[in-house]
N, C-alpha and C positions, 0 to 999 in steps of 0.2 A: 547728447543723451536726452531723452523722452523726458519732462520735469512730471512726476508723480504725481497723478491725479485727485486734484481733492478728497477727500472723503466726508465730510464736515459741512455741512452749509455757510456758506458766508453769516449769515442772518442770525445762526444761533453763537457764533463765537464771540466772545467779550470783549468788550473797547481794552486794547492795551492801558495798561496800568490798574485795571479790573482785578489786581491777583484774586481774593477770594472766590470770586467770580469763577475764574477759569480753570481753579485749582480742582474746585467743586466739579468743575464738568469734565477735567482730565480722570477722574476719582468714578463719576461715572460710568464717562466709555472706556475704561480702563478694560472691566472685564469681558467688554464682548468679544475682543478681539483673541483672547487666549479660551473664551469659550468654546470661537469656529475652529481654530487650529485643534484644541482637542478632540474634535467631533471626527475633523478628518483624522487626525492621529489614531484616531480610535478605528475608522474603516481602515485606513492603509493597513493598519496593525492586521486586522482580519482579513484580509488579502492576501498579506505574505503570511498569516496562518493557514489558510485555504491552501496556497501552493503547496504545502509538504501532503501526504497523505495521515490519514490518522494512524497508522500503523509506525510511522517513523515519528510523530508528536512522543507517540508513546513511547518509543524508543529512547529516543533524545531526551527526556522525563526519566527516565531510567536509569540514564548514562549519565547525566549530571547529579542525581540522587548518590550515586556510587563514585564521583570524581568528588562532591562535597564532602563524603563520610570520609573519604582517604585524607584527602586534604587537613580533616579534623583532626585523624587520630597523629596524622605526622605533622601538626601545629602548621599550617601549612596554607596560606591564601590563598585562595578557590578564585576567587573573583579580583584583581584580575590575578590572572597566574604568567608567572613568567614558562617562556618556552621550555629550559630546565625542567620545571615543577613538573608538566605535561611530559617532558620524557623518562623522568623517572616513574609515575605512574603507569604509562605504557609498557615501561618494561617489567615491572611490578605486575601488568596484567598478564604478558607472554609467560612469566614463570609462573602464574595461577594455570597457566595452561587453555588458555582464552584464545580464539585462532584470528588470525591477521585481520581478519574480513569482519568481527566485531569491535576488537580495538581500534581499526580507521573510525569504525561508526563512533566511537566512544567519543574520540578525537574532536572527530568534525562535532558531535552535538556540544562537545567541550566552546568549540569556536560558535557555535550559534549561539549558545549562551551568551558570550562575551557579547557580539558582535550588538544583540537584543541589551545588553545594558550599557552598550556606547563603549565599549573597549574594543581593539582590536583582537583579532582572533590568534592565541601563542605561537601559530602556524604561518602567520603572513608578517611575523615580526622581523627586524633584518637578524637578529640573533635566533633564530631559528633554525639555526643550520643543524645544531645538534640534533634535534628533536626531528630532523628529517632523516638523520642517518641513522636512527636509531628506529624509526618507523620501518626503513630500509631493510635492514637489520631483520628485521623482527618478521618482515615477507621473508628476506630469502629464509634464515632457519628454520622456519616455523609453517611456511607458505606449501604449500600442495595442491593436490588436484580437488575442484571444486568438488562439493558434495554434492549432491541435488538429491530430493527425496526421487522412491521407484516410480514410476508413471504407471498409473492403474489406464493398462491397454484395454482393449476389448475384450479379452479373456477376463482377466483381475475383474475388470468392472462386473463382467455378467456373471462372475462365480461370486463378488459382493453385493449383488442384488439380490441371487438365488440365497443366499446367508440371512435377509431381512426375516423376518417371521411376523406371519398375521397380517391382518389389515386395517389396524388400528391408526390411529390420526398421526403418532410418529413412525411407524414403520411406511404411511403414504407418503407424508415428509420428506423423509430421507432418502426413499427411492428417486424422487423427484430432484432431489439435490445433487444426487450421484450423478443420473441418466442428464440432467440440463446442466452441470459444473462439466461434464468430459464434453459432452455433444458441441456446445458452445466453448470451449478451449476457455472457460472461465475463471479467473483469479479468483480467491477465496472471497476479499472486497468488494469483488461485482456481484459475486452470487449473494449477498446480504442484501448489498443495495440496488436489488431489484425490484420491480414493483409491478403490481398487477397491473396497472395500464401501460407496463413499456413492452406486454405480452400480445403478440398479434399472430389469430391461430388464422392458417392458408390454407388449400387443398394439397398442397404441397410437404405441409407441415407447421415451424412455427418460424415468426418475423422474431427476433429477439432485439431491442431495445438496449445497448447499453450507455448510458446515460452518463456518464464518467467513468474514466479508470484510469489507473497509476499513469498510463503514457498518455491521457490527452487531457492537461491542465488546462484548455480552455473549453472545457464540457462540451465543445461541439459534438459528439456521443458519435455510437454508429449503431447499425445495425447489421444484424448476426441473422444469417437462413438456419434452420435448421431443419433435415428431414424428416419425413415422418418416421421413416426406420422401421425393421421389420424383425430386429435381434436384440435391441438394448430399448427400440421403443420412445425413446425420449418426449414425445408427444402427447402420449398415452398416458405416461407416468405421471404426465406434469398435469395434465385436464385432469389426474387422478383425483390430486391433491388438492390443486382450486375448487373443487368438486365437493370433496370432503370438508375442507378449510371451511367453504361458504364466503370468504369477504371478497368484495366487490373492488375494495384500492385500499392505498397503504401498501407495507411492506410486503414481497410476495409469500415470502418465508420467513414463517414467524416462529419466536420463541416458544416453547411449553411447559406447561408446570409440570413437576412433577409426577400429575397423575394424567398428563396429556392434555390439560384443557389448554385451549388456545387464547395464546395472549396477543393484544396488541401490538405488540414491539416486535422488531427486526431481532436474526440472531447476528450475533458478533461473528468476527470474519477466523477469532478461537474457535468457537464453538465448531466451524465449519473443518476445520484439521481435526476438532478430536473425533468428529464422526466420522471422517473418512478413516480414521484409526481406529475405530471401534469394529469397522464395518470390515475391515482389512484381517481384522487378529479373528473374525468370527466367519470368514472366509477361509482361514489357515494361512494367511500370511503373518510376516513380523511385522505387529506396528509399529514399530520405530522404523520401519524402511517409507512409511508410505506419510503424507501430510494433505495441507491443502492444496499444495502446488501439484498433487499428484493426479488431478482432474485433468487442469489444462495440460502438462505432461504428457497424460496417458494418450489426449487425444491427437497431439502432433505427432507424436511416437506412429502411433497405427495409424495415422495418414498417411506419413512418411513410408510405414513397411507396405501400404496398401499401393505403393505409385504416387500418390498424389503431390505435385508441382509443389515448389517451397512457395510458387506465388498463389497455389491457390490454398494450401496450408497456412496463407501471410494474411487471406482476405478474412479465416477464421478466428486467428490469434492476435490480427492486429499490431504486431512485430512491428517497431519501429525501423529498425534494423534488421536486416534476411540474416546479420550473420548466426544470431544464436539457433536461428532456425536452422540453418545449414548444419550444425554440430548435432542437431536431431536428423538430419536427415541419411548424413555421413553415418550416424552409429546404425539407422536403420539399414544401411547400402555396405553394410562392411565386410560380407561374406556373398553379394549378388556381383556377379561379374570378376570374381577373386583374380586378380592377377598370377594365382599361380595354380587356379582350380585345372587346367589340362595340364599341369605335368606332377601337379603334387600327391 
């Protein structure tokens, strides 16, 4: 084995039998040494906070806030918690009426918690076996067909444009967010954290810049064509609003007060659901069918009924995986070529 490299100069260490000497200088370099390791500790720490997105931060914040208060009222250790504890809460949430797909989250930010203060996670315990069956449990009875909010297609979109009124600094806004969240098959998180310089206008149209998002943790980013268009416009809308706006960098899409003046700051990737919901119920649809997801949605969906390839539907959405795109492309293809259209 390698003998461990000094660290210390010969020169300054003290004749043995020196004690006071040496004690002194142990007392010293004592604290440098837990100084650097904090320092790193302190970036590692922001590292594996960076990997989650902020929308599951929040989550997990949420989910441990609500496993603490249980824990309370039923005298009950939160931290660490045995496997048991975690499935009687779980099952505690299935009769609240809480659907499978949120209780796993609950779960897992249960285990992230643990995991962040040096405990293992109730779930990777070897007496966990209950808390598996009962998670188990808890899919099949409770478990169903996913929900997904409606996809504002090319219709939905251009009848919640024609909805906007005026031409005022948020009705430019919002038209802008509609026509570049579908055009761009955009997650509600990218459409916030955009930014006037990741905007590159062609003859073609626009280069779109996304700069991170849910599926590429290591910001390698990509870039998005988008047409000029000649029915939703997405181009036009968007030069609308930089136009109007006036800033030159920073956020592309910015908050507003009240009385529409523009603010500095990005909106929340909230704020971006409650206008596609605003914009949906003053269109005539139900806003509870329609969200943030209903942008990038809308615009796979009308690919997919328009022809277009799930590989070239994958170059806009950036699909990790073709399969969930295949599930859009299947419900678009589900009455073209009917297998019983010549005799039924």
């Amino acid at each position: 084995m390698m003998a461990r490299q000094r660290l210390i100069p010969d020169a300054i260490i003290p004749a043995v039998g020196d004690d006071g000497q040496a004690q002194a200088l142990a007392v010293a370099l004592q604290p440098a040494l837990p100084a650097i390791l904090d320092a790193k500790i302190e970036r590692a720490a922001a590292y594996a906070k960076a990997a989650r997105s902020s929308a599951t931060r929040r989550a997990y914040e949420s989910d441990w806030a609500i496993f603490i208060a249980w824990c309370d009222a039923h005298s009950l250790a939160a931290l660490p918690a045995s496997p048991d504890v975690v499935a009687v809460f779980a099952s505690d949430q299935a009769t609240a009426g809480l659907n499978p797909a949120t209780i796993n989250r609950r779960v897992a930010a249960i285990g992230h918690h643990h995991r962040a203060a040096g405990y293992p996670a109730p779930t990777a315990l070897p007496t966990a076996g209950r808390l598996a069956e009962v998670l188990a449990g808890i899919r099949a009875e409770h478990g169903g067909a996913k929900r997904r909010k409606a996809p504002a297609d090319a219709a939905a979109l251009r009848n919640m444009l024609a909805a906007i009124e005026g031409d005022g600094l948020r009705a430019t806004r919002d038209r802008a967010i509609l026509a570049i969240g579908m055009a761009a098959a955009l997650r509600r998180s990218e459409i916030v954290a955009l930014e006037v310089g990741h905007v590159g206008i062609v003859p073609e149209g626009l280069r779109l810049m996304i700069a991170r998002s849910k599926t590429d943790r290591a910001g390698e980013g990509a870039v998005i064509a988008i047409p000029e268009g000649t029915r939703i416009r997405p181009k036009a809308l968007l030069l609308a609003w930089m136009a109007a706006a006036g800033h030159a960098e920073g956020p592309l899409f910015r908050r507003l007060t009240r009385k529409d003046a523009l603010t500095p700051a990005p909106m929340s990737d909230r704020a971006i659901a409650r206008l596609v919901q605003t914009h949906a119920a003053a269109a005539g649809y139900d806003p509870t069918l329609f969200g943030g997801h209903s942008l990038r949605a809308g615009f796979i969906t009308e690919g997919a009924a328009q022809g277009a390839t799930i590989f070239k539907l994958q170059e806009v959405s950036r699909h990790k995986s073709v399969q969930v795109l295949s599930e859009y492309v299947r419900n678009a293809d589900l009455f073209k070529d009917h297998a019983g259209q010549r005799f039924l």
